[in-house]
N, C-alpha and C positions, 0 to 999 in steps of 0.2 A: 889410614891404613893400619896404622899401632893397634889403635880400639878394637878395630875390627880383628883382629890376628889375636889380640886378650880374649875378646871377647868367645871365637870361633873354639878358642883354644882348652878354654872354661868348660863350653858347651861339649865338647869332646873327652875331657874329663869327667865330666859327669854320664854322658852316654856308656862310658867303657868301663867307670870304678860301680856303677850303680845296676841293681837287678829288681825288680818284682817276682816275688819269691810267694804263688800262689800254693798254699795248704790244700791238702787232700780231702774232697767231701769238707770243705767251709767256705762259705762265702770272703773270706777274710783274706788277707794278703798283703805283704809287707814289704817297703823300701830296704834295702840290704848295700851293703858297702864290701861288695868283692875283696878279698885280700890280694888279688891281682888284677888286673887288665882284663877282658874277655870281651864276646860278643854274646854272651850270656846277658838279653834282654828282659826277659821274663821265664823261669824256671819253674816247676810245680808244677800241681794243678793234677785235673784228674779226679776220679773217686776214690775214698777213704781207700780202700784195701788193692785196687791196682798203683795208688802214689804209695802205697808202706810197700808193695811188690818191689818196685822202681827203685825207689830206695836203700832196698835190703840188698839187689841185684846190683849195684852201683852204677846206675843210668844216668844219675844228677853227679854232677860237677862235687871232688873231693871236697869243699871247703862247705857245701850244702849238706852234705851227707854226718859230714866232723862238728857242724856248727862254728864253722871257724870263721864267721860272718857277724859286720856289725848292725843292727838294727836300728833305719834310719827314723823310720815311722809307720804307722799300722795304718791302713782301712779296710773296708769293706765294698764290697759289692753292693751292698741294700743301701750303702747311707751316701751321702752327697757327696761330691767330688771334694777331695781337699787340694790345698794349693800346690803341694810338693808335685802332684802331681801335673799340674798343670808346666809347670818348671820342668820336672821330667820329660813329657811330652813334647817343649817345644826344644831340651834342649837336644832330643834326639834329631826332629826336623833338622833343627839347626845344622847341626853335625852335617846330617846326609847330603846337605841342599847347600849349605853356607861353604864348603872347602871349594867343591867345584866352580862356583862361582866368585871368590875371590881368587881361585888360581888365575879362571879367566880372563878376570880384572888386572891381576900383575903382568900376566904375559901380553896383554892387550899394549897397557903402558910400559913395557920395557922397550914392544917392538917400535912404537911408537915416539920414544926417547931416542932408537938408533935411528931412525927414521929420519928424525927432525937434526941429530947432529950428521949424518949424511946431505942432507939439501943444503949447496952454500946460498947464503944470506946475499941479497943485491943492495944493501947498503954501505955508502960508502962513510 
């Protein structure tokens, strides 16, 4: 249960410090490290002159707008998956799928502990 609760916990970190921060009119787009927490998954994107509109208007998130973000790694759309992203991806899954089920897992075995110290034992 430790691993798993490190593990869930990592995954959750990453889902909430990390964004994809897709450019206006480019194929291109980049891992970013939020300077806080958010549900800010992927930001950007658009055509070149309605994402500089957005922008100017302050639509995106202060710290996109400030550059007050750190840049984790770049791809593209045209070229092949890279791995971060693949780690990104599952550890969003992770996040969304893995809490509810090990909550259910804890609460299953706790009922299950009072359970078992309620029934007395027939040995003598």
């Amino acid at each position: 249960m430790k691993r798993t609760f490190i593990i869930l916990t990592i995954s959750t970190l990453i889902f909430f410090w990390t964004a994809i921060h897709k450019f206006g009119g480019d194929p291109g787009y980049e891992l970013v490290l939020k300077p806080y927490p958010s549900f800010d998954i992927f930001v950007g994107g658009g055509e070149e002159w309605s994402y500089n509109q957005r922008m100017e208007n302050g639509e995106f998130p202060w710290w996109l707008t400030d550059n007050a973000y750190i840049k984790l790694a770049y791809g593209d759309w045209e070229s092949k998956t890279h791995i971060w992203e693949y780690i990104r991806y599952s550890a969003i899954i992770l996040t969304i799928i893995g809490w509810p089920i090990f909550a259910s897992v804890c609460i299953f075995k706790l009922i299950r502990r009072k359970l078992n110290k309620s029934v007395p034992s027939n040995t003598k």
